[in-house]
OpenMM code with the backbone's topology and positions (N, CA, C; nanometers):
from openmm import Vec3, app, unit

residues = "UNK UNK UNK UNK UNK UNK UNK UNK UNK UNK UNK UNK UNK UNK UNK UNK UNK UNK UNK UNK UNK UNK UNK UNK UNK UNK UNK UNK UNK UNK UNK UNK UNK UNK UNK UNK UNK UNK UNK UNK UNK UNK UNK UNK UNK UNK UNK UNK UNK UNK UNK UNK UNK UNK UNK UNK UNK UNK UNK UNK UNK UNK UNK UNK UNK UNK UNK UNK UNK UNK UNK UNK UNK UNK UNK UNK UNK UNK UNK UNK UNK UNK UNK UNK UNK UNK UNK UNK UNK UNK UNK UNK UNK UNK UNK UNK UNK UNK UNK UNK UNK UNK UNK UNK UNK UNK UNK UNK UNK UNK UNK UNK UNK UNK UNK UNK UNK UNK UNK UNK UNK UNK UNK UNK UNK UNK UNK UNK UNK UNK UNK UNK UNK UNK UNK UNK UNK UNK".split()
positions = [
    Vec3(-1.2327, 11.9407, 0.5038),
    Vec3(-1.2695, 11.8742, 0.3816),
    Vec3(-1.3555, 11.9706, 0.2993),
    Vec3(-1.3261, 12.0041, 0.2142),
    Vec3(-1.3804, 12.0875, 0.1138),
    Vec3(-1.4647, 11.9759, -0.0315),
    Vec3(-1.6054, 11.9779, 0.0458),
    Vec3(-1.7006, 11.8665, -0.0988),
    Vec3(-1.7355, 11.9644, -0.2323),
    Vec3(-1.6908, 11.8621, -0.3249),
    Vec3(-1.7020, 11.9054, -0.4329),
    Vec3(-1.8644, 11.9133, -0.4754),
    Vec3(-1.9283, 11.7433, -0.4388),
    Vec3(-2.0407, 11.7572, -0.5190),
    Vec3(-2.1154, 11.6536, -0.4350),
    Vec3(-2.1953, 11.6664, -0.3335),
    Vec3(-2.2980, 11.6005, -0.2886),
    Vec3(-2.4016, 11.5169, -0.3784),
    Vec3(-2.3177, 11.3555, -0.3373),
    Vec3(-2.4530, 11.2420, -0.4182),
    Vec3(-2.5112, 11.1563, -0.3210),
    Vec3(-2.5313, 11.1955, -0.1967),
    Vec3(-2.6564, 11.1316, -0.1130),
    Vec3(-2.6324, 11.1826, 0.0187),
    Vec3(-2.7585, 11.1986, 0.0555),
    Vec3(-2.7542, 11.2356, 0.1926),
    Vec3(-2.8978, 11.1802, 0.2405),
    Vec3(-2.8571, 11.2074, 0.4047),
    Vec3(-2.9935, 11.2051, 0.4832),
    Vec3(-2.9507, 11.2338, 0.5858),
    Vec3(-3.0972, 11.3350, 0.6232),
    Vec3(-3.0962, 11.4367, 0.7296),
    Vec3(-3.1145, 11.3743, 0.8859),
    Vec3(-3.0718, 11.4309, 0.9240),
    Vec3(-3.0705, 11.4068, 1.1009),
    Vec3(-3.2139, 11.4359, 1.1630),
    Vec3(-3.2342, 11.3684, 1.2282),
    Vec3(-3.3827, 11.3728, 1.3663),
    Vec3(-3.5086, 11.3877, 1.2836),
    Vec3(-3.5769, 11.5136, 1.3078),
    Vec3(-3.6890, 11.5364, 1.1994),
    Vec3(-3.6742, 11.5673, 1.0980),
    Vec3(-3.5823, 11.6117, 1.0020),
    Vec3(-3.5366, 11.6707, 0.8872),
    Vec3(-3.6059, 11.5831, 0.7605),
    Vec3(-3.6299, 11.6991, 0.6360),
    Vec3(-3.6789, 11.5722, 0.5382),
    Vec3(-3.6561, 11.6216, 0.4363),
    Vec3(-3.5844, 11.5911, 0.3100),
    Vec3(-3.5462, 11.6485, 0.1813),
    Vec3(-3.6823, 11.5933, 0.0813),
    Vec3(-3.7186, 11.6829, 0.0154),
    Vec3(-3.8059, 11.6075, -0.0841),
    Vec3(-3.7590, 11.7053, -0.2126),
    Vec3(-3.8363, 11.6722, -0.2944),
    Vec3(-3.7891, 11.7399, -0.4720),
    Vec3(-3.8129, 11.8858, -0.4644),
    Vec3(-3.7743, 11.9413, -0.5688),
    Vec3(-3.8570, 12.0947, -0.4980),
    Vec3(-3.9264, 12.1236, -0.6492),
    Vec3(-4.0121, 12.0709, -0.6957),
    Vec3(-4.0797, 12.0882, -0.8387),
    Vec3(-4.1192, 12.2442, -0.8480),
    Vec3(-4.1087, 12.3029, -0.9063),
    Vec3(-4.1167, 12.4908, -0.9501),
    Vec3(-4.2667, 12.4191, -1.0605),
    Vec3(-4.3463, 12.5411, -1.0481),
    Vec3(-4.4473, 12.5651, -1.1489),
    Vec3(-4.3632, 12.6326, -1.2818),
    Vec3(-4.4093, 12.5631, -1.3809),
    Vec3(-4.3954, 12.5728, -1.5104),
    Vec3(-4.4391, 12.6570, -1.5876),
    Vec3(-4.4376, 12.7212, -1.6678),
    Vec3(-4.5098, 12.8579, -1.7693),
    Vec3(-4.6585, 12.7561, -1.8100),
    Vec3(-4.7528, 12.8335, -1.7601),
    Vec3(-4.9195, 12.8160, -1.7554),
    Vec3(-4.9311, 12.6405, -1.7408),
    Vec3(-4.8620, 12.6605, -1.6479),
    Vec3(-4.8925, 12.5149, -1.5860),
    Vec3(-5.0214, 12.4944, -1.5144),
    Vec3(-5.1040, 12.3985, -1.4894),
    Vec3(-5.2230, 12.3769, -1.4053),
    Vec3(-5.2236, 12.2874, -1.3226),
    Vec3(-5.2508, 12.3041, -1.1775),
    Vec3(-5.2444, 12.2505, -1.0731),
    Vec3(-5.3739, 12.2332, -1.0002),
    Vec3(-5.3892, 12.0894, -0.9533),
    Vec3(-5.5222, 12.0611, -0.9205),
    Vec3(-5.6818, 12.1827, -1.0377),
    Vec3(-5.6625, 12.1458, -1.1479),
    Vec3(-5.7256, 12.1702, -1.2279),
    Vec3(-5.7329, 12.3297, -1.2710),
    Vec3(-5.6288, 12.4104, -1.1701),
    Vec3(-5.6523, 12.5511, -1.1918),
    Vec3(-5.5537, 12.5785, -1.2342),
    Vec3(-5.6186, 12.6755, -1.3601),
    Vec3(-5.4814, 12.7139, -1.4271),
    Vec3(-5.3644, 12.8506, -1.3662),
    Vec3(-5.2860, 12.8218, -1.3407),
    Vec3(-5.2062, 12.9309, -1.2464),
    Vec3(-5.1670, 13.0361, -1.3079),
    Vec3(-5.1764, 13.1708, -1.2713),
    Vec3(-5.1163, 13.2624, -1.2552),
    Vec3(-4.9695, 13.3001, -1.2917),
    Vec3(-4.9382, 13.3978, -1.3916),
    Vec3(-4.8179, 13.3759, -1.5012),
    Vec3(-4.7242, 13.4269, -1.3584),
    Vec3(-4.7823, 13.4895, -1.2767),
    Vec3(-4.6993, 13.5518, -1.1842),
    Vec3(-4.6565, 13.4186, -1.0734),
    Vec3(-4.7200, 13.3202, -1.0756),
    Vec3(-4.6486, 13.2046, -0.9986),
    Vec3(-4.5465, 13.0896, -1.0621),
    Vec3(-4.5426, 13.1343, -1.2040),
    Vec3(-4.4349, 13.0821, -1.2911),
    Vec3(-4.2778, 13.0566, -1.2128),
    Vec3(-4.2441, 12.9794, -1.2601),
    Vec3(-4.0910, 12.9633, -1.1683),
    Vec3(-4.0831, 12.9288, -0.9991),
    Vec3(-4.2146, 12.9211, -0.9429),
    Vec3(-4.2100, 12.9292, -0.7690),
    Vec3(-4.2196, 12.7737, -0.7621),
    Vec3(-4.2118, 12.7277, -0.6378),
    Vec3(-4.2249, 12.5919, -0.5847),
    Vec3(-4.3328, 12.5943, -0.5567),
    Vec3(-4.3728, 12.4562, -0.6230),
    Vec3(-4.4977, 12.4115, -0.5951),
    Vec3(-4.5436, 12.3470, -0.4674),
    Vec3(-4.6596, 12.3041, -0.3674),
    Vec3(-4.7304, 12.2981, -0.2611),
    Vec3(-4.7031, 12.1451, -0.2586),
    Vec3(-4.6696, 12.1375, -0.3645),
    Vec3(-4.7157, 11.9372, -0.3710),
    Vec3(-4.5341, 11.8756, -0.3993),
    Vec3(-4.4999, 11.8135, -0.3307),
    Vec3(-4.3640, 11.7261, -0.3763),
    Vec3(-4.3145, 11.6171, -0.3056),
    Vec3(-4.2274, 11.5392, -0.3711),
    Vec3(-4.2046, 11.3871, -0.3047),
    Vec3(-4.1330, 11.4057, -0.2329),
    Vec3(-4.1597, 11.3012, -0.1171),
    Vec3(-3.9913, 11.2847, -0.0024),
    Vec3(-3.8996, 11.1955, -0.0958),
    Vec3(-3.7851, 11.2308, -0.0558),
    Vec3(-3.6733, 11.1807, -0.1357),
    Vec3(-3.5738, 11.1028, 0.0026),
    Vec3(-3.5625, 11.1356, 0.1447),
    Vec3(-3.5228, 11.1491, 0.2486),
    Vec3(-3.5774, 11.1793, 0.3683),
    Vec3(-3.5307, 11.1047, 0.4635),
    Vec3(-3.5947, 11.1188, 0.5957),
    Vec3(-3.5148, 11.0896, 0.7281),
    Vec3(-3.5364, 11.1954, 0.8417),
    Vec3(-3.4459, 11.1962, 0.9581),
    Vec3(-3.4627, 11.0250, 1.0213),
    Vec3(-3.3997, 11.0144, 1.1460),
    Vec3(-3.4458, 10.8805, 1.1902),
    Vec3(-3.5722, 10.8939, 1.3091),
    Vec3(-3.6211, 11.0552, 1.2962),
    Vec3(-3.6992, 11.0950, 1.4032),
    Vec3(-3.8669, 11.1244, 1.3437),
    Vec3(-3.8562, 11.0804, 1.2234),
    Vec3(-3.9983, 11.1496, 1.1679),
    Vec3(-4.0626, 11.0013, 1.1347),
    Vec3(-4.1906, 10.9970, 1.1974),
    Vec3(-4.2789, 10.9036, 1.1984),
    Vec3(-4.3980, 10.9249, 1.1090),
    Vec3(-4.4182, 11.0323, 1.0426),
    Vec3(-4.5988, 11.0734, 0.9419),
    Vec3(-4.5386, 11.0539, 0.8264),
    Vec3(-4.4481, 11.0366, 0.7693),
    Vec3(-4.3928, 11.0157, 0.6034),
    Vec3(-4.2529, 10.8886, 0.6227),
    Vec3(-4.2895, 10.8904, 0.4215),
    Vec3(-4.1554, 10.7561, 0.4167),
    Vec3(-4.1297, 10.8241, 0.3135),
    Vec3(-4.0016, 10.7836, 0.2566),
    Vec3(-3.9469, 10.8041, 0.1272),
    Vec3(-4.0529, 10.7689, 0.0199),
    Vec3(-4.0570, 10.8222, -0.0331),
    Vec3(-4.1606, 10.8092, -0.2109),
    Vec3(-4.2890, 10.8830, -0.1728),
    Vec3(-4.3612, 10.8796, -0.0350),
    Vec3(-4.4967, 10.9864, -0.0513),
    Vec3(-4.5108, 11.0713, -0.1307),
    Vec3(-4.5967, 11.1646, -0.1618),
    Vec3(-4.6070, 11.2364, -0.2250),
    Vec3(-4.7300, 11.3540, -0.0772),
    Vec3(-4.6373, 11.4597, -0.0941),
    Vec3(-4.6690, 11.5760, 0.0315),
    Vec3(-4.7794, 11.6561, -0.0366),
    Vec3(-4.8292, 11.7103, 0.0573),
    Vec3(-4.8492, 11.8579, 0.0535),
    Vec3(-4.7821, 11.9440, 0.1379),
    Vec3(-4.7009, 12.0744, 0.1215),
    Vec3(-4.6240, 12.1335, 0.1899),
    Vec3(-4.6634, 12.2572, 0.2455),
    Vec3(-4.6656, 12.3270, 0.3840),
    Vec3(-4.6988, 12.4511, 0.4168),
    Vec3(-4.5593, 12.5477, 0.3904),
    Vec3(-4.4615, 12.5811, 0.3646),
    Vec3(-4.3859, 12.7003, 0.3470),
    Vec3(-4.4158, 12.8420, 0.4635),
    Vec3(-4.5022, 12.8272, 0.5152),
    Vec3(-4.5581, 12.9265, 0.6130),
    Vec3(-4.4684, 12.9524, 0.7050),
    Vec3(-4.3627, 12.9180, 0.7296),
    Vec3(-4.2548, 12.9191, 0.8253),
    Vec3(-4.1409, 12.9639, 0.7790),
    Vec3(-4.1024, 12.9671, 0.6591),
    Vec3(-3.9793, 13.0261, 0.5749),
    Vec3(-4.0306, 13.2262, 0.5297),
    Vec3(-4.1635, 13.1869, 0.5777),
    Vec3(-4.1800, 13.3693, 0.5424),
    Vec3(-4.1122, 13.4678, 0.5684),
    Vec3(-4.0598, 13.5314, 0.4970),
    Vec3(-3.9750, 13.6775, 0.5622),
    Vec3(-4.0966, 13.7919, 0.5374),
    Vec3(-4.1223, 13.8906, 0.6679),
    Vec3(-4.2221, 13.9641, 0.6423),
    Vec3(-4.1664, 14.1197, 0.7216),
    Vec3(-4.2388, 14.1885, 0.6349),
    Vec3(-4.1747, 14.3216, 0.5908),
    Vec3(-4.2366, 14.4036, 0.6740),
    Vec3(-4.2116, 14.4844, 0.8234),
    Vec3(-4.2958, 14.5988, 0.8790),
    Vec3(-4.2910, 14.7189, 0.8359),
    Vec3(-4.3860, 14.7730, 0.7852),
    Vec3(-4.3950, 14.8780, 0.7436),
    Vec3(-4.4006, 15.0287, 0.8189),
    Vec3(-4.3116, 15.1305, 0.8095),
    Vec3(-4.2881, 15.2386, 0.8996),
    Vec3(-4.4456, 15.2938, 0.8961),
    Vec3(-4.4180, 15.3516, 1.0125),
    Vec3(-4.5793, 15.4361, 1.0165),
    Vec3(-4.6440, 15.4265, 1.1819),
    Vec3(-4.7383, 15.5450, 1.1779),
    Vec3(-4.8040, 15.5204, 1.3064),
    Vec3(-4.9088, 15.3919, 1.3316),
    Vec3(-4.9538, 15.3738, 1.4246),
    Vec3(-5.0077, 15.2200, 1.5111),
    Vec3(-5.1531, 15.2347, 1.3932),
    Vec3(-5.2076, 15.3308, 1.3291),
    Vec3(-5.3323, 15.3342, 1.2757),
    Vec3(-5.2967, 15.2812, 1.1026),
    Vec3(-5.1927, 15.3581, 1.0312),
    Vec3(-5.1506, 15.3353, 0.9071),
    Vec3(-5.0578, 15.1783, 0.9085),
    Vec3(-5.0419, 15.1035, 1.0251),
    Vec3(-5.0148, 14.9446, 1.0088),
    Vec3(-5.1004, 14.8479, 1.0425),
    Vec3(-5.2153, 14.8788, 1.1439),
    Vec3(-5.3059, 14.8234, 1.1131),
    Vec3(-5.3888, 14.7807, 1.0147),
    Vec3(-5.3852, 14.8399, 0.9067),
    Vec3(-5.4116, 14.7875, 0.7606),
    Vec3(-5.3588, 14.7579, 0.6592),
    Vec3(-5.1872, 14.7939, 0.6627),
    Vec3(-5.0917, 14.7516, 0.5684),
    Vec3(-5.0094, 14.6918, 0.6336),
    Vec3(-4.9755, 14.6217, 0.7812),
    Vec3(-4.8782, 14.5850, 0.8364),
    Vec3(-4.8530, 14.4292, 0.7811),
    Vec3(-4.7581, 14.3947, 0.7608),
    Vec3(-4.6797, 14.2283, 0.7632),
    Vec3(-4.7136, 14.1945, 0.6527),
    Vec3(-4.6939, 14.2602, 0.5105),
    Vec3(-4.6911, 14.1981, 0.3689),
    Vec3(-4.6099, 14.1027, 0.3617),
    Vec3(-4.6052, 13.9889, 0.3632),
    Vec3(-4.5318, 13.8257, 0.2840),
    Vec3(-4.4076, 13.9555, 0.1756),
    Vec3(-4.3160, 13.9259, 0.2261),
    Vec3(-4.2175, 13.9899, 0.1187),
    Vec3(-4.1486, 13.8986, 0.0492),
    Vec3(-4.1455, 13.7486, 0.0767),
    Vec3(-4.0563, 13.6747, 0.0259),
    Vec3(-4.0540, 13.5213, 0.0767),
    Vec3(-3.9923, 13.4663, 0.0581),
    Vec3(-3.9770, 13.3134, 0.1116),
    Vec3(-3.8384, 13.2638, 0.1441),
    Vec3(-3.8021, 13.2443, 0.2396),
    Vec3(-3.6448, 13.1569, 0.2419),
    Vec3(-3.6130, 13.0519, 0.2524),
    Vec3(-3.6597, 12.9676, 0.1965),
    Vec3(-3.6850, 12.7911, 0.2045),
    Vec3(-3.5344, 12.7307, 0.1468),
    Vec3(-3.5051, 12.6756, 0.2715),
    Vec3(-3.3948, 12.6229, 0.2734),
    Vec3(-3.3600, 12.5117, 0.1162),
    Vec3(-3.2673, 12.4985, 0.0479),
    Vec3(-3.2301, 12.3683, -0.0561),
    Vec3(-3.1043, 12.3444, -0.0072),
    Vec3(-3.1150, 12.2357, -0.0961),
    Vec3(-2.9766, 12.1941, -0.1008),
    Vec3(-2.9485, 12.1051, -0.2417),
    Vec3(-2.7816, 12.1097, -0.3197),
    Vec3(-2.8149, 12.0440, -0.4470),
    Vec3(-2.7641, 11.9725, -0.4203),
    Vec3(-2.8062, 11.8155, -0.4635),
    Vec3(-2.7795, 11.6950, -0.4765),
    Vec3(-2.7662, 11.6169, -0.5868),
    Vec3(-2.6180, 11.5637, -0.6403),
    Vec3(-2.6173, 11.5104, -0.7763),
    Vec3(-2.6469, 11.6033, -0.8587),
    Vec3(-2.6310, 11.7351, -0.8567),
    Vec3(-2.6780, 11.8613, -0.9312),
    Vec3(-2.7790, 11.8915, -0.9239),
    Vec3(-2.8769, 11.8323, -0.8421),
    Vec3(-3.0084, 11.8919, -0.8684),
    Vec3(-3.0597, 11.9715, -0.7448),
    Vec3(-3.1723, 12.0344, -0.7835),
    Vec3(-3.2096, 12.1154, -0.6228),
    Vec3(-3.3237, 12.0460, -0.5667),
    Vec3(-3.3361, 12.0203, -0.4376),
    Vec3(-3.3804, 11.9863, -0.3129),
    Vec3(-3.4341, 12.0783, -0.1969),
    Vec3(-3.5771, 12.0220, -0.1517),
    Vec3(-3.5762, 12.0894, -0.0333),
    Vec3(-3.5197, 12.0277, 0.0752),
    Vec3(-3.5395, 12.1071, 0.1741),
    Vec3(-3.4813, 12.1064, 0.3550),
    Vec3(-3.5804, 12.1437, 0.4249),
    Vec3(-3.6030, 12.0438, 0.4558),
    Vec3(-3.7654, 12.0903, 0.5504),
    Vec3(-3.7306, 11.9832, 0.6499),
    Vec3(-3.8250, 12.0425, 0.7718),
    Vec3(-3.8938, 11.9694, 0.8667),
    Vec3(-4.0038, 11.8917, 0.8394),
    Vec3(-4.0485, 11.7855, 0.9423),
    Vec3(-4.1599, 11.7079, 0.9062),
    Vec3(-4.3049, 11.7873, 0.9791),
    Vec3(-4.2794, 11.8759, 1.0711),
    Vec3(-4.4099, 11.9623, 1.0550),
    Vec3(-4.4349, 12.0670, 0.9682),
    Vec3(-4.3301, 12.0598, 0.8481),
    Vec3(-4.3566, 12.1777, 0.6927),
    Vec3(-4.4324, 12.0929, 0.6243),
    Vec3(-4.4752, 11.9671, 0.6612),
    Vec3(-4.5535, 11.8539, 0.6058),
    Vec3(-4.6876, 11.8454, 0.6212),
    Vec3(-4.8137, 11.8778, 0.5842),
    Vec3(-4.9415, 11.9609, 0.6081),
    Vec3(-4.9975, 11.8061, 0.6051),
    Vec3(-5.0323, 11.7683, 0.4540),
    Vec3(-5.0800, 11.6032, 0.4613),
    Vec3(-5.0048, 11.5438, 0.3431),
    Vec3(-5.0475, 11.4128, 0.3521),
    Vec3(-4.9744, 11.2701, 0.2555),
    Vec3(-5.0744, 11.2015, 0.1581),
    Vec3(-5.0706, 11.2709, 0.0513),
    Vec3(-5.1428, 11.2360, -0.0868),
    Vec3(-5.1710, 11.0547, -0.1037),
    Vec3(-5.2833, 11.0157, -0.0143),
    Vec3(-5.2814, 10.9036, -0.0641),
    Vec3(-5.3569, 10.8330, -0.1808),
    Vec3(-5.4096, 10.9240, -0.2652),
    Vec3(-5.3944, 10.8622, -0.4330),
    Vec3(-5.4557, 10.9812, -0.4946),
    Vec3(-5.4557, 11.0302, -0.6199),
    Vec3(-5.4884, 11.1189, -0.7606),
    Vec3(-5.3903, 11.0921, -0.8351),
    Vec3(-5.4707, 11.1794, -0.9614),
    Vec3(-5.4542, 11.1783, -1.0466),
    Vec3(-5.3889, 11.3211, -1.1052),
    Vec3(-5.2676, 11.2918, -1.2070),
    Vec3(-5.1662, 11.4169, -1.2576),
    Vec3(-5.1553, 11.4348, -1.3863),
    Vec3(-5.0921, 11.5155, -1.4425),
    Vec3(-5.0803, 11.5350, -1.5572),
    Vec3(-4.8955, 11.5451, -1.5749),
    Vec3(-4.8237, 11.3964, -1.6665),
    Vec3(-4.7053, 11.4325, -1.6805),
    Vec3(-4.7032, 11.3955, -1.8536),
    Vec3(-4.5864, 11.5298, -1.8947),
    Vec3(-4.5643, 11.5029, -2.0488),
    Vec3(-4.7151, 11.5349, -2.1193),
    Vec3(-4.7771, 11.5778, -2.0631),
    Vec3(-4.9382, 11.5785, -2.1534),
    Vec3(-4.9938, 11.4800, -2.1275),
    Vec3(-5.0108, 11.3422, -2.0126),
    Vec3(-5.0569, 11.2415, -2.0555),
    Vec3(-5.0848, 11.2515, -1.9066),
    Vec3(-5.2653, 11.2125, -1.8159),
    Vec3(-5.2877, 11.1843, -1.7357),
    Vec3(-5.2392, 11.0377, -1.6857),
    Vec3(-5.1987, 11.0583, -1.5536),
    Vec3(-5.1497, 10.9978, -1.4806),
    Vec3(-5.2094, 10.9951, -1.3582),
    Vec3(-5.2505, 10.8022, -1.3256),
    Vec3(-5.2939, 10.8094, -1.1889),
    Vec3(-5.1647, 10.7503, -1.0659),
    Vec3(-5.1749, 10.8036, -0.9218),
    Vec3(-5.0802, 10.8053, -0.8184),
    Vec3(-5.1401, 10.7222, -0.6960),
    Vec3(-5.1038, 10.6224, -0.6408),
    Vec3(-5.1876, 10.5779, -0.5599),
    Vec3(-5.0462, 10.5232, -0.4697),
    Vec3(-5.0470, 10.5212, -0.3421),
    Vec3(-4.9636, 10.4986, -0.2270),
    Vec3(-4.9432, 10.3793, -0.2202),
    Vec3(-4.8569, 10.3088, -0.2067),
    Vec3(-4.8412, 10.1495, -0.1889),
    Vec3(-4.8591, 10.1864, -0.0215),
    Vec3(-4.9619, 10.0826, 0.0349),
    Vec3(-4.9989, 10.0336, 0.1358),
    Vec3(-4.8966, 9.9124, 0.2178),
    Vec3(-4.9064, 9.9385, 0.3085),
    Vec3(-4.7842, 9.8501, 0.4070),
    Vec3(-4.8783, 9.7195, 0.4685),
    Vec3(-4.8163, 9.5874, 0.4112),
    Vec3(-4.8746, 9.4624, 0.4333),
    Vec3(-4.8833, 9.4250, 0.6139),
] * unit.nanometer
topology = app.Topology()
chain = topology.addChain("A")
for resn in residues:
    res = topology.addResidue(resn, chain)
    for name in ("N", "CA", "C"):
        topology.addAtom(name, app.Element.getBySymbol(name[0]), res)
């Protein structure tokens, strides 16, 4: 079967798709204004959209904080044992799994790429502060 265009899914065991929001040109995050050089990257913070039938710390709609620390690709640098001791294992890159859904892009994560679960602040969407608060389970 050859798919044309994926419009829903959900992941197996621990697996967890959430949005993959990219930082914006001089966007500001938790009040700091970012770095033109983090323009275009995925941001730390994004919603679950999906969830395995094995992950118990999140539900669909949370709102994450994400570690990426595990998708690192890191670069050894040639040289003797003295000249890598101080330049060895530069972060060269990131390989964080997506996937597009309904055209859009998605992450692929595990539920230990899941650091903690935003249970309420305040955002900024369209120019207009916005407060976020977790619906609580009766």
């Amino acid at each position: 079967m050859k798919i044309k265009e994926i419009k829903e899914i959900k992941p197996t065991f621990n697996g967890v798709i959430t949005t993959a929001d990219r930082n914006e040109k001089s966007s500001i995050i938790h009040g700091v204004q970012q770095l033109k050089e983090l323009e275009g990257q995925l941001q730390t913070v994004q919603r679950v959209v999906s969830i395995g039938n094995t992950v118990r710390n999140c539900e669909v709609g949370d709102v994450v904080i994400v570690s990426f620390d595990m998708y690192a690709q890191l670069k050894h640098l040639p040289g003797s044992l003295a000249e890598t001791t101080i330049k060895d294992n530069p972060v060269v890159s990131y390989q964080i799994p997506t996937i597009t859904i309904d055209g859009k892009e998605y992450l692929r994560l595990v539920d230990t790429d899941i650091k903690e679960i935003i249970e309420s602040c305040t955002y900024i969407e369209n120019g207009a502060e916005k407060v976020y608060k977790k619906k609580k389970e009766k």
